[in-house]
PDB file of N, CA, C and O in Angstrom:
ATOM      1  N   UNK A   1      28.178 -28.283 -41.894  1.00  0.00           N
ATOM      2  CA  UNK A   1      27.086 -27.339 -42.040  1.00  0.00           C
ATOM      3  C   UNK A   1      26.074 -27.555 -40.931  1.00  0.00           C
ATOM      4  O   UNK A   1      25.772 -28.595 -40.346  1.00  0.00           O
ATOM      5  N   UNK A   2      25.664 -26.425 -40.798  1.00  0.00           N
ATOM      6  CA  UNK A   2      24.612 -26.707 -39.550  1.00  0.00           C
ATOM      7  C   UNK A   2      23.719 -25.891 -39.862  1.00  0.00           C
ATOM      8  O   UNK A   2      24.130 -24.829 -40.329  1.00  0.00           O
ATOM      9  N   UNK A   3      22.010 -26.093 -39.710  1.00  0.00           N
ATOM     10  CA  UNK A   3      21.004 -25.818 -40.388  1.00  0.00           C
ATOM     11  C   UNK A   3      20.587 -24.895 -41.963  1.00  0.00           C
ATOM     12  O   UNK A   3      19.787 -24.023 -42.303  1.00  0.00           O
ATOM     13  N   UNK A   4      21.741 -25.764 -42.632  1.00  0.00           N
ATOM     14  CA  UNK A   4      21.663 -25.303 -43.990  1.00  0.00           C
ATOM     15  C   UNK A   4      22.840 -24.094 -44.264  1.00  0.00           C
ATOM     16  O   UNK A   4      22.973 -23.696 -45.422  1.00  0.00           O
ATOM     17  N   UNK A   5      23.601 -23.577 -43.296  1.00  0.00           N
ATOM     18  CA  UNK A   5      24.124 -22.340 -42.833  1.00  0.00           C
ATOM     19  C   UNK A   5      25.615 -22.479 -42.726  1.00  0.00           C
ATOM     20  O   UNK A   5      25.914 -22.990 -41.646  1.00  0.00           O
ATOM     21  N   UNK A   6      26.649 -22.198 -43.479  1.00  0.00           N
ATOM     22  CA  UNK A   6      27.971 -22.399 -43.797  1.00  0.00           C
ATOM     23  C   UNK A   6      29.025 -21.508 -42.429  1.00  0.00           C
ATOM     24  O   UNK A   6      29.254 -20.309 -42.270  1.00  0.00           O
ATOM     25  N   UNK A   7      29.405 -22.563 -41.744  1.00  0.00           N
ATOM     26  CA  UNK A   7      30.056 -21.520 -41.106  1.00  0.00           C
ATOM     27  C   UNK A   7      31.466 -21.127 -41.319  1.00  0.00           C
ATOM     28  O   UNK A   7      32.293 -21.852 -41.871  1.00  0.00           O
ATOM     29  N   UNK A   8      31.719 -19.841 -40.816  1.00  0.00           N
ATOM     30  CA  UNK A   8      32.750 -18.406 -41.475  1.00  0.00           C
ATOM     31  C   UNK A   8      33.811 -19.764 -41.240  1.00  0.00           C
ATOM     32  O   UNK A   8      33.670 -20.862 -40.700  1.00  0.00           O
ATOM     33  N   UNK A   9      34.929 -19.075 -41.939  1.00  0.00           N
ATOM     34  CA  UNK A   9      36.462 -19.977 -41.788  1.00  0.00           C
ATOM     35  C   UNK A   9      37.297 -19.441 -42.473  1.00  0.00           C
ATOM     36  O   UNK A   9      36.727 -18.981 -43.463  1.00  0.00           O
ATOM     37  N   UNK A  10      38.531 -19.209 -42.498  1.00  0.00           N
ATOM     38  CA  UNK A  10      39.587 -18.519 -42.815  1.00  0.00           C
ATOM     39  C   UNK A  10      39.485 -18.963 -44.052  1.00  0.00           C
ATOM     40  O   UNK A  10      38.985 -18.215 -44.892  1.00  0.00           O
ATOM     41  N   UNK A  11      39.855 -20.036 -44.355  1.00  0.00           N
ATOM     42  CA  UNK A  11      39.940 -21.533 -44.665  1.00  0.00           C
ATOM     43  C   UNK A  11      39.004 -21.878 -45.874  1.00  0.00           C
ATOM     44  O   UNK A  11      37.857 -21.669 -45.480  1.00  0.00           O
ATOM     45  N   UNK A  12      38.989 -22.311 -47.169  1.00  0.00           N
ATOM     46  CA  UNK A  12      38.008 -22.736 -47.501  1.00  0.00           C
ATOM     47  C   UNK A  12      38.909 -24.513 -47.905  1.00  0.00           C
ATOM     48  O   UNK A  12      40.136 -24.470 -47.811  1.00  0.00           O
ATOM     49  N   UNK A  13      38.537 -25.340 -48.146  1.00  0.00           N
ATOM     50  CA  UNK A  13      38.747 -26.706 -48.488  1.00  0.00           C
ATOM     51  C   UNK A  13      38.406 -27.148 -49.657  1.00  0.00           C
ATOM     52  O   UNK A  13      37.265 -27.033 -50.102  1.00  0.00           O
ATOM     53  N   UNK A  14      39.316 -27.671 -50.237  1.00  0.00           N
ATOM     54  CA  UNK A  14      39.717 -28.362 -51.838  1.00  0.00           C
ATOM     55  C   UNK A  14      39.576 -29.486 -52.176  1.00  0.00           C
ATOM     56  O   UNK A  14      39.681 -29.980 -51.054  1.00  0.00           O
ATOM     57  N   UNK A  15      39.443 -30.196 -52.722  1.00  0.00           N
ATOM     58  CA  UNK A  15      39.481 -31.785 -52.429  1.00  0.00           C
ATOM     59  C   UNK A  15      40.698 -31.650 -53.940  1.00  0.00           C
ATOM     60  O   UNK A  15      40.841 -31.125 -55.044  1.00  0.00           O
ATOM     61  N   UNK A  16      41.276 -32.481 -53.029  1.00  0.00           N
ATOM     62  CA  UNK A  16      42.834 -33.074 -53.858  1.00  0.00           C
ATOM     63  C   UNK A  16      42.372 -34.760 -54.286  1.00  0.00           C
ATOM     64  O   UNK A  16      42.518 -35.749 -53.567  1.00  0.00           O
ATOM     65  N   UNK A  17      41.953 -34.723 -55.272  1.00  0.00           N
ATOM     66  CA  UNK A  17      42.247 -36.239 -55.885  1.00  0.00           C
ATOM     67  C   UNK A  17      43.063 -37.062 -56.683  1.00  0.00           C
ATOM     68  O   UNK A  17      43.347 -37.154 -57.878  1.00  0.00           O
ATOM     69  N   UNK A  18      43.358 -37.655 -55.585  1.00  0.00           N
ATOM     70  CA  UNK A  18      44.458 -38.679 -55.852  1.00  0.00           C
ATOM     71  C   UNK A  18      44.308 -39.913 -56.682  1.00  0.00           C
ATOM     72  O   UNK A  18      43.867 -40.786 -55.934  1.00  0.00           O
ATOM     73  N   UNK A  19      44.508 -40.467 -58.113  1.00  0.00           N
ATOM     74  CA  UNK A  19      43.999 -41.441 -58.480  1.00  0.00           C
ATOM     75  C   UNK A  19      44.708 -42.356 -59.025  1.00  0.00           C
ATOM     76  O   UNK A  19      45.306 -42.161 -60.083  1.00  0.00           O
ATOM     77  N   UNK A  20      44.748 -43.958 -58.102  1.00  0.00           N
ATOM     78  CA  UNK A  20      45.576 -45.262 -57.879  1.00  0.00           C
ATOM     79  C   UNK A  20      44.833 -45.291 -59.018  1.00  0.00           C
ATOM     80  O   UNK A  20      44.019 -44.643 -59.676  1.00  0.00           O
ATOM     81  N   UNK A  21      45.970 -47.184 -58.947  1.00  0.00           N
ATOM     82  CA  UNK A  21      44.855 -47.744 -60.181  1.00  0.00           C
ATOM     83  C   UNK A  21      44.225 -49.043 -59.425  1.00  0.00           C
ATOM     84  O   UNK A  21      44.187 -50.083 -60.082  1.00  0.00           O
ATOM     85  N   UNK A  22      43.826 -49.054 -58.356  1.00  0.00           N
ATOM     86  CA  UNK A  22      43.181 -49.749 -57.349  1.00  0.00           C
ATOM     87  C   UNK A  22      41.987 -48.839 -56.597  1.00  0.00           C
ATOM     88  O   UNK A  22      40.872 -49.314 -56.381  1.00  0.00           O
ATOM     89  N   UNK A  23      42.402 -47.332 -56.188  1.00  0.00           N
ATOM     90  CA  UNK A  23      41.348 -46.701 -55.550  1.00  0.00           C
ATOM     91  C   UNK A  23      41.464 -44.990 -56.256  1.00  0.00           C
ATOM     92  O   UNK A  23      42.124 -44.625 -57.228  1.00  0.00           O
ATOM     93  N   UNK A  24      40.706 -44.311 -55.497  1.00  0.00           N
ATOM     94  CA  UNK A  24      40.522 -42.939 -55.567  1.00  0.00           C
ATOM     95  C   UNK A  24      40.785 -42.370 -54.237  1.00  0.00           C
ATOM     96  O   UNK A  24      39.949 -42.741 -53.414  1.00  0.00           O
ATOM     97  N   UNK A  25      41.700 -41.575 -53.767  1.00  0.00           N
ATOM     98  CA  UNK A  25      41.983 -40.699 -52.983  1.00  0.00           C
ATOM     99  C   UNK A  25      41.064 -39.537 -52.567  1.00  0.00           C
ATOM    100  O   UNK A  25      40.618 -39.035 -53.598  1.00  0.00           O
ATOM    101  N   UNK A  26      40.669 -39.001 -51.635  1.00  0.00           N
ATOM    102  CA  UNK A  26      40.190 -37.891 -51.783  1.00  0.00           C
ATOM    103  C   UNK A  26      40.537 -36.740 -50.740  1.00  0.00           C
ATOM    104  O   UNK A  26      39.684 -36.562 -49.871  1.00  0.00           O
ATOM    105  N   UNK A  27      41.861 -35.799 -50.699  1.00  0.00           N
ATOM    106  CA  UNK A  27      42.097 -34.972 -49.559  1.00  0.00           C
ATOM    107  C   UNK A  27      41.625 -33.785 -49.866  1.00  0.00           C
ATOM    108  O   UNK A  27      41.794 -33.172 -50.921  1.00  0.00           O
ATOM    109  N   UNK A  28      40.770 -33.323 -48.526  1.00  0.00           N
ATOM    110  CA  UNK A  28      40.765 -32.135 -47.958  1.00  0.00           C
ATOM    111  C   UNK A  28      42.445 -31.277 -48.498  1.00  0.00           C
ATOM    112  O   UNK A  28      43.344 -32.060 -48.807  1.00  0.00           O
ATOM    113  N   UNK A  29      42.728 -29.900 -48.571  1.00  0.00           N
ATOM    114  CA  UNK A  29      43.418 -29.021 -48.578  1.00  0.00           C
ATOM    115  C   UNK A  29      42.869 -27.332 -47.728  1.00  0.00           C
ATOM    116  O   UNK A  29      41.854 -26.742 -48.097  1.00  0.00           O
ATOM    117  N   UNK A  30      43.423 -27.018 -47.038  1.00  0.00           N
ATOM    118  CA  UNK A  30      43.034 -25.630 -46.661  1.00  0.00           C
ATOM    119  C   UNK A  30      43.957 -24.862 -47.874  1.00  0.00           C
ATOM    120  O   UNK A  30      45.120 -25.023 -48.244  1.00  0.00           O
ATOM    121  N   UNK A  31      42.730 -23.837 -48.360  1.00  0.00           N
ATOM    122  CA  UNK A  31      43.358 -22.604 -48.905  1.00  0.00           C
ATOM    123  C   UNK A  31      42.679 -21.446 -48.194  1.00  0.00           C
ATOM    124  O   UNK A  31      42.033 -21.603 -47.158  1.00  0.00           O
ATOM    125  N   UNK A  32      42.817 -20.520 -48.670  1.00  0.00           N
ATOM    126  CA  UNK A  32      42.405 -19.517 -48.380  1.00  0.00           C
ATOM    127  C   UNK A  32      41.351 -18.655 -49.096  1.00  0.00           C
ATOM    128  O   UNK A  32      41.206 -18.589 -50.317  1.00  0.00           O
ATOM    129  N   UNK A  33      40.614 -17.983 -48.135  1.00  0.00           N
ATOM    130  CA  UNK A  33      39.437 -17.670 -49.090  1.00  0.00           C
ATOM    131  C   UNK A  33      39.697 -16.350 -49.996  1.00  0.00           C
ATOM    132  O   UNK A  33      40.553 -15.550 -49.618  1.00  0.00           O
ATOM    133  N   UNK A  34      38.915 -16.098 -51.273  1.00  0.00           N
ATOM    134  CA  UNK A  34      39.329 -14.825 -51.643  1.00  0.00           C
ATOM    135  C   UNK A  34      38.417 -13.614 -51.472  1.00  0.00           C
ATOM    136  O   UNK A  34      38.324 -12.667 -52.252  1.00  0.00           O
ATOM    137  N   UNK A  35      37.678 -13.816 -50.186  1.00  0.00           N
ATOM    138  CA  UNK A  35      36.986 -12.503 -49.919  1.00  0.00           C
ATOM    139  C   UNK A  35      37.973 -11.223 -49.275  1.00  0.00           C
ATOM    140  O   UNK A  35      39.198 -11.173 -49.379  1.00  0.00           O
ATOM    141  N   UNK A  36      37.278 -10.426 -48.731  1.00  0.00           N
ATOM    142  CA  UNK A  36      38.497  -9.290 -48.361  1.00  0.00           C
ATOM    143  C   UNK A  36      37.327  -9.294 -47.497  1.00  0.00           C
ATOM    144  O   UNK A  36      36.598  -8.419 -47.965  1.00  0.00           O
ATOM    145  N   UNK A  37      36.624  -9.938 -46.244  1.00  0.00           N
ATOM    146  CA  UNK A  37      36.061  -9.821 -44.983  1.00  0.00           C
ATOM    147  C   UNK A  37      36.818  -8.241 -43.984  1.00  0.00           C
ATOM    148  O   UNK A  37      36.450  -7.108 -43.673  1.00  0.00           O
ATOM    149  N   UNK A  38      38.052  -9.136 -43.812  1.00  0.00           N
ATOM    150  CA  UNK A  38      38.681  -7.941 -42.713  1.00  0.00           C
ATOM    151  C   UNK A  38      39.584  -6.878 -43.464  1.00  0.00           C
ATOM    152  O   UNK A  38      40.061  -5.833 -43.023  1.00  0.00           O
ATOM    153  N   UNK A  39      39.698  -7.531 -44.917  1.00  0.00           N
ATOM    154  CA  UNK A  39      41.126  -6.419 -45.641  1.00  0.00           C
ATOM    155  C   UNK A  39      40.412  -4.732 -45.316  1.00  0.00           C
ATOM    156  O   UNK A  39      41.210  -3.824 -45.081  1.00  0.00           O
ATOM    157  N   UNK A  40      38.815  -4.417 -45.328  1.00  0.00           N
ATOM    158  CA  UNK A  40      38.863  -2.887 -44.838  1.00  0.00           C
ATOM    159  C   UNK A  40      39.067  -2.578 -43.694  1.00  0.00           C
ATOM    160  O   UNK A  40      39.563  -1.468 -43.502  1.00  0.00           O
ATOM    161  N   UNK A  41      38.828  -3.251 -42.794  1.00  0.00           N
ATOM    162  CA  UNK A  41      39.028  -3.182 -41.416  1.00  0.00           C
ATOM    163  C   UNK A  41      40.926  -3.561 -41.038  1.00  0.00           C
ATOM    164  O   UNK A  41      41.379  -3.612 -39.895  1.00  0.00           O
ATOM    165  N   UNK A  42      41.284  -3.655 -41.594  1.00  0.00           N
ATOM    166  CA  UNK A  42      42.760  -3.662 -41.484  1.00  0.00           C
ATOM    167  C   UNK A  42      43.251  -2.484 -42.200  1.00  0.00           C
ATOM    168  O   UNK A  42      43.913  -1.755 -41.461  1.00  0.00           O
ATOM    169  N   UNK A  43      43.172  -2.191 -43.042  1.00  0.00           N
ATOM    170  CA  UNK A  43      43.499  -0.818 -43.468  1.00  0.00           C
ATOM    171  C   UNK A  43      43.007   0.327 -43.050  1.00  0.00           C
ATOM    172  O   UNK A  43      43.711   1.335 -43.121  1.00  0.00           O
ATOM    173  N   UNK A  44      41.029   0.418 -42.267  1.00  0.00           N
ATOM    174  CA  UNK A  44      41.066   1.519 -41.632  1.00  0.00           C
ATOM    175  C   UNK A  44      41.943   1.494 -40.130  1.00  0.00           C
ATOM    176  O   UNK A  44      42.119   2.605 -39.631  1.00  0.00           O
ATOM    177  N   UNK A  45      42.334   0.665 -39.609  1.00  0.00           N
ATOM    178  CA  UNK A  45      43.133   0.339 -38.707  1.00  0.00           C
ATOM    179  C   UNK A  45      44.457   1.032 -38.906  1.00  0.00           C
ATOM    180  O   UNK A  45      44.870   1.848 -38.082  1.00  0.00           O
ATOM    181  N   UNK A  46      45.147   0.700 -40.035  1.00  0.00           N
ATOM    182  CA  UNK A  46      46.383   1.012 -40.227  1.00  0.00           C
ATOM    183  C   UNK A  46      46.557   3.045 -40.858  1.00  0.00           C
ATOM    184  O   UNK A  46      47.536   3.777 -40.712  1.00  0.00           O
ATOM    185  N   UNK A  47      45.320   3.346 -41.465  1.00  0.00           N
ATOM    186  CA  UNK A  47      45.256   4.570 -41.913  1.00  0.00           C
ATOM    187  C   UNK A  47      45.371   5.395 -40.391  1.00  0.00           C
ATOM    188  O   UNK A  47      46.270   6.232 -40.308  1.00  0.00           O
ATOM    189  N   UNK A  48      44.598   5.205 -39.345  1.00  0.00           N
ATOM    190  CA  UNK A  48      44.320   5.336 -37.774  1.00  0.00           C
ATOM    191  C   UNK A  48      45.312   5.298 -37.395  1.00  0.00           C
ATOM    192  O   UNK A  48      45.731   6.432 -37.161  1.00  0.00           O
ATOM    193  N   UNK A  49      46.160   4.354 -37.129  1.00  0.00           N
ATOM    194  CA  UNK A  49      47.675   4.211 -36.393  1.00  0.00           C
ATOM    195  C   UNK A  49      48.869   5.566 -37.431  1.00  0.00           C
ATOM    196  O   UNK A  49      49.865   6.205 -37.090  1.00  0.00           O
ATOM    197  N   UNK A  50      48.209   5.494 -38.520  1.00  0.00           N
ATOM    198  CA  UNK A  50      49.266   6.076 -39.000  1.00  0.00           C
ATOM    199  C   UNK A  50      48.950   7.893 -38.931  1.00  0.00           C
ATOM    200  O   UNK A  50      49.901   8.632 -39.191  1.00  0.00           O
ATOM    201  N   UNK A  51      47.663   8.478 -38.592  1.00  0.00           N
ATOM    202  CA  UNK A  51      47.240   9.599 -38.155  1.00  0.00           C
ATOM    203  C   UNK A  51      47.729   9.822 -36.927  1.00  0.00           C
ATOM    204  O   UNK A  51      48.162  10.949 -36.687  1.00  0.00           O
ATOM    205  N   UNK A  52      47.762   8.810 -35.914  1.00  0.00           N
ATOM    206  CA  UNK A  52      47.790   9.150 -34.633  1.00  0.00           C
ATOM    207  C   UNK A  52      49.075   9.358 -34.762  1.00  0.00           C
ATOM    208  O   UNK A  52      49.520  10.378 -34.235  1.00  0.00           O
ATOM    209  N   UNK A  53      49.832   8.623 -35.355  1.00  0.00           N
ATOM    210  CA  UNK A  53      51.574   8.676 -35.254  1.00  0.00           C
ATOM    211  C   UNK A  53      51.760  10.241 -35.647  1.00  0.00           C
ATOM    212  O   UNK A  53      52.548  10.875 -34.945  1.00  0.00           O
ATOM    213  N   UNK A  54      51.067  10.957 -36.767  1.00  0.00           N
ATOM    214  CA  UNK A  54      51.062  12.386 -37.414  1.00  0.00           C
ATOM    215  C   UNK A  54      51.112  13.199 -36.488  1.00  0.00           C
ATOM    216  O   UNK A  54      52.000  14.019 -36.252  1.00  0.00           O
ATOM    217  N   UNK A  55      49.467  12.855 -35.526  1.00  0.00           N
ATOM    218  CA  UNK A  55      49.610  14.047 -34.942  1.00  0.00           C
ATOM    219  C   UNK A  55      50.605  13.915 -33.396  1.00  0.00           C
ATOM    220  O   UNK A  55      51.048  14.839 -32.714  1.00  0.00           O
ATOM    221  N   UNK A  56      50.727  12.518 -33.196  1.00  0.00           N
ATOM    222  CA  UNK A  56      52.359  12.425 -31.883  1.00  0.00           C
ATOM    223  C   UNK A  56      52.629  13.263 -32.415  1.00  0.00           C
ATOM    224  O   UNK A  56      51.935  14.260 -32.215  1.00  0.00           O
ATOM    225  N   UNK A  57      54.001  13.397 -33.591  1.00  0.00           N
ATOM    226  CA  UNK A  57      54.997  13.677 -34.285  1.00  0.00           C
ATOM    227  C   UNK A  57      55.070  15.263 -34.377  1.00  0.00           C
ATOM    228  O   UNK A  57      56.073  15.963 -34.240  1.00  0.00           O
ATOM    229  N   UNK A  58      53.792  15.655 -34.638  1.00  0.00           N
ATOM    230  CA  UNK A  58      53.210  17.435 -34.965  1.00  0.00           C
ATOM    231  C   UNK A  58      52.888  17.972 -33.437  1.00  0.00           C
ATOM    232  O   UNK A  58      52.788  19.179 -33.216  1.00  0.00           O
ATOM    233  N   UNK A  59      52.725  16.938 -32.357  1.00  0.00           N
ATOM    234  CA  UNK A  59      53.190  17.795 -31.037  1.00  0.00           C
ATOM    235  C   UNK A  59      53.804  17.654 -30.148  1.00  0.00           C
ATOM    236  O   UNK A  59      53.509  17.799 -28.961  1.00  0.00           O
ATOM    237  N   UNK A  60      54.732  17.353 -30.623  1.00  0.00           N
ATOM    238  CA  UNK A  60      56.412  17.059 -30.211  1.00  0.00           C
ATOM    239  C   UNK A  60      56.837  18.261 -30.947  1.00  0.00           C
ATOM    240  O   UNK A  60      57.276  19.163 -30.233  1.00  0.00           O
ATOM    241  N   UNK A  61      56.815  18.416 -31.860  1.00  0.00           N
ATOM    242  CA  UNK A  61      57.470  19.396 -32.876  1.00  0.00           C
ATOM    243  C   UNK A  61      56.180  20.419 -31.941  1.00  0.00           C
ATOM    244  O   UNK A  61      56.602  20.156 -30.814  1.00  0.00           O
ATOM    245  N   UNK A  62      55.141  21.217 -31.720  1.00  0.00           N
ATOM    246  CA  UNK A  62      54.770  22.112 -31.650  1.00  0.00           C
ATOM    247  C   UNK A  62      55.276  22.367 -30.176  1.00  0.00           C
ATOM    248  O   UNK A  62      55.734  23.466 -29.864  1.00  0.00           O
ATOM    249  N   UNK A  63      55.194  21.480 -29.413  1.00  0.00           N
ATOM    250  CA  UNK A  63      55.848  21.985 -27.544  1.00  0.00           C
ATOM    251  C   UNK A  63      57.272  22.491 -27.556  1.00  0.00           C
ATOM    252  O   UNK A  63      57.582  23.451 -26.850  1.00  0.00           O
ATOM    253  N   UNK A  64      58.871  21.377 -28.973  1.00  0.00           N
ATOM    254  CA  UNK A  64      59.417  22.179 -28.761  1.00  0.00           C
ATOM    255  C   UNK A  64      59.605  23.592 -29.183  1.00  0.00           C
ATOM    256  O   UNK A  64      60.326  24.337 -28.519  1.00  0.00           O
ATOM    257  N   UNK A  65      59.057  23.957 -30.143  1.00  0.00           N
ATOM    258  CA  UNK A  65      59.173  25.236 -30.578  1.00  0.00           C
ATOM    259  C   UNK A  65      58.526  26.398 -29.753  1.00  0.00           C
ATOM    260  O   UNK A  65      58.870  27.573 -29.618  1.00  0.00           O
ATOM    261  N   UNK A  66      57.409  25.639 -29.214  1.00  0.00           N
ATOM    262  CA  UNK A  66      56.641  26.843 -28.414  1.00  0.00           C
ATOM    263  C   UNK A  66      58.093  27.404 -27.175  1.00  0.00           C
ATOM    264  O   UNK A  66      58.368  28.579 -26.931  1.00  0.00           O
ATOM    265  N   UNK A  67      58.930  25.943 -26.474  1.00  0.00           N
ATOM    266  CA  UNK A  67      59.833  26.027 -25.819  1.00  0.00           C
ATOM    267  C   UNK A  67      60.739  27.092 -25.923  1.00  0.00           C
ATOM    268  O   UNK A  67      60.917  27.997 -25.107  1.00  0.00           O
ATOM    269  N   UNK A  68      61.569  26.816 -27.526  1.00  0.00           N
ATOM    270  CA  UNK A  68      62.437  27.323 -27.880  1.00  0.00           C
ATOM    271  C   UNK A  68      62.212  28.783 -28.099  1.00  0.00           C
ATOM    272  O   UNK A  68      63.052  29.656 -27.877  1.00  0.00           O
ATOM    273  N   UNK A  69      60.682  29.022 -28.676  1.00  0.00           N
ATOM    274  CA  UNK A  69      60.439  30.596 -29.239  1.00  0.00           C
ATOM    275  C   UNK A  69      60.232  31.224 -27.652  1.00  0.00           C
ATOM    276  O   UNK A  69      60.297  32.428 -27.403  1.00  0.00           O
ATOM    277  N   UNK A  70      59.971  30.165 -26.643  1.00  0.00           N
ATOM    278  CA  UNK A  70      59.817  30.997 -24.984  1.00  0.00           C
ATOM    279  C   UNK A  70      61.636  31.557 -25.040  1.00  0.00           C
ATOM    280  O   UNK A  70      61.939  32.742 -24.903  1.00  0.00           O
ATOM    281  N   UNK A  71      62.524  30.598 -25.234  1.00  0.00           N
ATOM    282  CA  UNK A  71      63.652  30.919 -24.763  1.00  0.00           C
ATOM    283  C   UNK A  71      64.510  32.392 -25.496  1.00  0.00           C
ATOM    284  O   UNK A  71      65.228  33.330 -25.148  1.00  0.00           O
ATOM    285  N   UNK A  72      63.767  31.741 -26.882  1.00  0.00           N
ATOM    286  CA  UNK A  72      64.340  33.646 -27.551  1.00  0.00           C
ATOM    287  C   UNK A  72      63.623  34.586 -27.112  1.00  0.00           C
ATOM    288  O   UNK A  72      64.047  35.734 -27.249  1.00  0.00           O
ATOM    289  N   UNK A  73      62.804  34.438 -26.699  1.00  0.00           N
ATOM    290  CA  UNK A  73      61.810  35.765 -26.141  1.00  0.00           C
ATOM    291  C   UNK A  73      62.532  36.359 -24.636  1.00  0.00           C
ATOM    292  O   UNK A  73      62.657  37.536 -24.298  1.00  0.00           O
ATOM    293  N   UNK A  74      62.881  35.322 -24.008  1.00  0.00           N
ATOM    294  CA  UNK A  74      63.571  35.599 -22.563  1.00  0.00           C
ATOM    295  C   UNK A  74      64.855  36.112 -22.969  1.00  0.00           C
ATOM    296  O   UNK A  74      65.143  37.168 -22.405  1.00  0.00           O
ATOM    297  N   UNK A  75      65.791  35.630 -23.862  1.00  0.00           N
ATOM    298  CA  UNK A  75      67.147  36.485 -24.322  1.00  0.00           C
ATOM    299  C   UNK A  75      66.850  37.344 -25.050  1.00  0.00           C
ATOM    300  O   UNK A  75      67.972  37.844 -25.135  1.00  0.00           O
ATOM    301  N   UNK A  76      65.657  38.542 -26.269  1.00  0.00           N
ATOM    302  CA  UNK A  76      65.673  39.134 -26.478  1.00  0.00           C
ATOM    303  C   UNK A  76      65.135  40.910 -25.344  1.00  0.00           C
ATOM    304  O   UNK A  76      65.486  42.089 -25.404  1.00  0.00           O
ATOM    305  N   UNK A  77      64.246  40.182 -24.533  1.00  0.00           N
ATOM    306  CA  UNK A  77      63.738  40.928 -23.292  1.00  0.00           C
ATOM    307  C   UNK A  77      65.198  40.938 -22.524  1.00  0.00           C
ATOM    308  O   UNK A  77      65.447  42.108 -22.233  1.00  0.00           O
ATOM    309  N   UNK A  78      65.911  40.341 -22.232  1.00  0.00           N
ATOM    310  CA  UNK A  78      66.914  40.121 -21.046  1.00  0.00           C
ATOM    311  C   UNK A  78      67.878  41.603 -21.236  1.00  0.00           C
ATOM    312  O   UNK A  78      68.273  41.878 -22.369  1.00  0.00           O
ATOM    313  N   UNK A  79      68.247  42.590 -19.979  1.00  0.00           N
ATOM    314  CA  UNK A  79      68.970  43.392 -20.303  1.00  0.00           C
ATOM    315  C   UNK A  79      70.631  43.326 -20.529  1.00  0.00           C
ATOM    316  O   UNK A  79      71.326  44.125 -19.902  1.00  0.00           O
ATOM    317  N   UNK A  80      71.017  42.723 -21.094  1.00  0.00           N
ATOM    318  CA  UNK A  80      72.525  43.021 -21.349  1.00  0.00           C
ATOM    319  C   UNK A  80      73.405  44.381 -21.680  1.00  0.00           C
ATOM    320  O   UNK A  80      73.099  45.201 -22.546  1.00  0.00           O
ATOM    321  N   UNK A  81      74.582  44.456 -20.799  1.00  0.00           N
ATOM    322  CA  UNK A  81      75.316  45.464 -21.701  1.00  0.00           C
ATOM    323  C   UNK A  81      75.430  45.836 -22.671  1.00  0.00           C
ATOM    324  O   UNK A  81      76.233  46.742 -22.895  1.00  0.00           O
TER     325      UNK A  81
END
């Protein structure tokens, strides 16, 4: 701690006690904390990636069709026998 002030950590620490019949053990353990700090910021992240992928996907699909509806337009104009 540094001036009264806990600093951030993935991490929070457990004490594991171990007990001889000569001494007392005492370990540190990392667990994990149970706040959700970044869990919104990872999901507006992932909602984002998954829009952008939408609209890739919706103009790919809109260039070829604009393509394709050019190409029936050129064989319905075209004069054939």
């Amino acid at each position: 701690m540094q001036n009264g002030r806990r600093r951030f950590s993935f991490f929070d620490f457990r004490m594991l006690t171990i007990r001889r019949p000569s001494s007392v053990v005492r370990l540190p353990i990392p667990t994990f904390r149970n706040s959700s700090t970044g869990q919104a910021m990872v999901e507006y992240v992932i909602i984002a990636g998954l829009l952008m992928a939408c609209l890739g996907i919706l103009t790919v699909f809109l260039v070829t069709f604009k393509e394709y509806g050019g190409r029936i337009l050129a064989l319905v104009s075209s004069e054939y026998p």
